[in-house]
N, C-alpha and C positions, 0 to 999 in steps of 0.2 A: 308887406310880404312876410316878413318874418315874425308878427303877428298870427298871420296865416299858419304860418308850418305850424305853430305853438298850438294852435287850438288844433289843429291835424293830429299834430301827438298827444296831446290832451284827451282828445274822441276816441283815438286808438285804444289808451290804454283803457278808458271807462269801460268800450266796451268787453276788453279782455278780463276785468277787474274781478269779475266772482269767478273767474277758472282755478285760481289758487292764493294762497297765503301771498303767496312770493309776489304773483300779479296783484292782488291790495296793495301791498305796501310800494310795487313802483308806482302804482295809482298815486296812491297818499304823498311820497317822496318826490315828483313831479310836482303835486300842484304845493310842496311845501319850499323849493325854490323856488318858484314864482313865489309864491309869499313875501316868502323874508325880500327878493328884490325888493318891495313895492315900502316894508317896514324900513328898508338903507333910505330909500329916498326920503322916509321922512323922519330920520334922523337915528333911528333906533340903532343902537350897539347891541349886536351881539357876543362879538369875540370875549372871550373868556368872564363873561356875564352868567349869572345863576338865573336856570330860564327853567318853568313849569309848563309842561305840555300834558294840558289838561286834555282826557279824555282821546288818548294818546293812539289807540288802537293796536295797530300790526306795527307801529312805530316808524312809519314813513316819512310823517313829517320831523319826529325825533332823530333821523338821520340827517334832515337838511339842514335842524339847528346845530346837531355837533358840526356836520360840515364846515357851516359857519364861525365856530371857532367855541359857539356857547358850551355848555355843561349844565349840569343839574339834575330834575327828576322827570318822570314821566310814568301818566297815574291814569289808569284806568280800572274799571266793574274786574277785568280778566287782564291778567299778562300771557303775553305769549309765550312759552317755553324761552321761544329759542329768539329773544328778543335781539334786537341787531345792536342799538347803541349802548357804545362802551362808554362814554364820556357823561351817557345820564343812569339815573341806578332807577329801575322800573318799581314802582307800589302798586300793589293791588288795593284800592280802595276807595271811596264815595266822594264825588265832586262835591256834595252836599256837604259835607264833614270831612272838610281836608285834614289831612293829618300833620301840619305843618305849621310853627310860630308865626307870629305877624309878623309881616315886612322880610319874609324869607327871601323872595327872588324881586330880579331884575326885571324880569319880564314874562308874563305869562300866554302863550296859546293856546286859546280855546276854539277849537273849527271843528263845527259842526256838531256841536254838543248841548247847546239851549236848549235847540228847538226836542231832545231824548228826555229831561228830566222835568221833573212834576212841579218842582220850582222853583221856576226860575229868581227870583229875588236871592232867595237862600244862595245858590249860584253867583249869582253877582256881589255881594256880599261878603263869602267867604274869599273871593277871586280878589275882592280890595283889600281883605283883611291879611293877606300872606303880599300883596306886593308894594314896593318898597317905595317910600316918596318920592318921586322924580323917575319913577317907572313908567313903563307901558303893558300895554292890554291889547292883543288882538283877539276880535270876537267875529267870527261867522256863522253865518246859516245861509240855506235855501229860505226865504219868504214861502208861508203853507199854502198863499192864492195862486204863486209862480208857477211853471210846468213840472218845475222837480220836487216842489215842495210836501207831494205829496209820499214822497220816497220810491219804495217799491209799489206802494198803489195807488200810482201817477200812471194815466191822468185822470183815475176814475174816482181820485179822490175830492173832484168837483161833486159830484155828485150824490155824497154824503158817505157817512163811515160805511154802514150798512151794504149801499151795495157798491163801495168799494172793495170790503172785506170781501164779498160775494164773486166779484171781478176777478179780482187778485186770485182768489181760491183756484176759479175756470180758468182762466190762463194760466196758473202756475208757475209765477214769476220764482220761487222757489227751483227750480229745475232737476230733478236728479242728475248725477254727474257733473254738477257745479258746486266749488266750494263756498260752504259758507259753514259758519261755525254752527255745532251742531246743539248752542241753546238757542238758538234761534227755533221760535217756533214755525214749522210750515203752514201751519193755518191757524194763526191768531187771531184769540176772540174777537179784537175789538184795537184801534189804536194803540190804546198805552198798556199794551200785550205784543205790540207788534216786534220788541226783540225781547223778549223773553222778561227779563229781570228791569228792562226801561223800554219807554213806549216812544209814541209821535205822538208830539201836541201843536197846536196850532198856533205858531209863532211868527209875528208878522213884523214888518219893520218900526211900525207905529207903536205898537208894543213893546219893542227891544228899546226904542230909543226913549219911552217913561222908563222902563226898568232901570238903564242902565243909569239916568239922572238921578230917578229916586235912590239907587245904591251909591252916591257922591261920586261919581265919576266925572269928567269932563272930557267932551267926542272933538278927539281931535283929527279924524276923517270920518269919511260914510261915504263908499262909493259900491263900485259894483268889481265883482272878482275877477280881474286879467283883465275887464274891458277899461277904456280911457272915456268912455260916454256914460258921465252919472247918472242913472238915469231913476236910482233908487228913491231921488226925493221927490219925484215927481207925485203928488195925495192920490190916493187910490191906484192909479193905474200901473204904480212904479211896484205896489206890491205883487200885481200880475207880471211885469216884463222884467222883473231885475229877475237872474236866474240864482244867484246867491251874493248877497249881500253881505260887506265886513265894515267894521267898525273899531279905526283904531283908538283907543282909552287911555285914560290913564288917571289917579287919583286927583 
């Protein structure tokens, strides 16, 4: 039952999520408690730990790490003016090219940001290269075969870029009088256009999980987000029915 409510308010907030700033980040800050619970149970420290929340956004889930007791940075393409957490100091700057010494943090959060950059390896890479021996690594996405995977041009992006892009355009998932930041293009050429300065590419579990070997990582989880049925490793069909997938790491 209390499962239930969890995803009731989960649903709620999704769909309230592009009405404003403020609705993002309780989106973001909702599913970044659930997070961190599922990181306690497997062993992760947070409290006053140096933590990287990569590709950090409106800073919602940077809210649920200071909650937690962590500290640190929080780095994304844009900051938000009027960012909330006090206990991390925001960078504006390129996952690809972290601006940060090796073995800087305790622990790094990356959700929802693979599947935006062009390369992934370099990603993985620089993410081992700042965190610390005997660290961890949470990594998520949406699977690109799954229902959401296709972002905003879900679910017509079964049916190729083209007339996805076309789909998307006609219906107008963009909405006037909905917030969304305004580099976002409304009608993006092509995929890796689709937010402006970083695109969607097509990232699959099978995929993330050569990447993150090849980058010397060891997966010490891989399940499915809030649910308690793995259903992610399932070959082929788990890239259809996992709705987003995480993977916790560490060097």
């Amino acid at each position: 039952m209390r499962l239930i409510r969890r995803w009731w308010s989960l649903w709620v907030l999704a769909r309230r999520r592009l009405r404003s700033e403020a609705d993002y980040r309780l989106f973001q800050h909702y599913q970044g408690r659930w997070v961190l619970e599922g990181l306690a149970r497997h062993g992760c420290v947070l409290q006053g730990k140096q933590v990287l929340d990569l590709g950090c956004g409106v800073g919602g889930y940077t809210l649920a790490l200071e909650e937690a007791g962590a500290h640190g940075v929080a780095l994304d393409l844009w900051i938000t003016p009027d960012f909330p957490a006090r206990s991390f100091f925001p960078v504006q700057g390129d996952a690809l090219r972290l601006p940060f010494a090796e073995a800087a943090f305790d622990g790094v959060l990356c959700a929802s940001l693979i599947e935006h950059v062009i390369d992934p390896m370099t990603l993985l890479r620089e993410i081992r290269r700042v965190t610390r021996p005997g660290g961890w690594v949470y990594l998520s996405f949406p699977p690109f075969y799954s229902p959401l995977g296709g972002h905003q041009f879900s679910p017509f992006h079964y049916l190729g870029e083209r007339t996805a892009l076309a789909m998307t355009r006609w219906r107008k998932w963009w909405r006037g009088g909905e917030w969304i930041p305004s580099r976002y293009p409304i009608r993006p050429a092509s995929f890796d256009k689709a937010f402006g300065a970083y695109g969607l590419y097509p990232v699959t579990i099978r995929k993330a999980r050569r990447w993150i070997l090849q980058a010397g990582f060891r997966i010490i989880h891989q399940g499915v987000r809030f649910l308690p049925l793995n259903i992610s490793k399932i070959p082929i069909l788990g890239e259809v029915i996992t709705w987003h997938v995480e993977f916790l790491i560490c060097p």
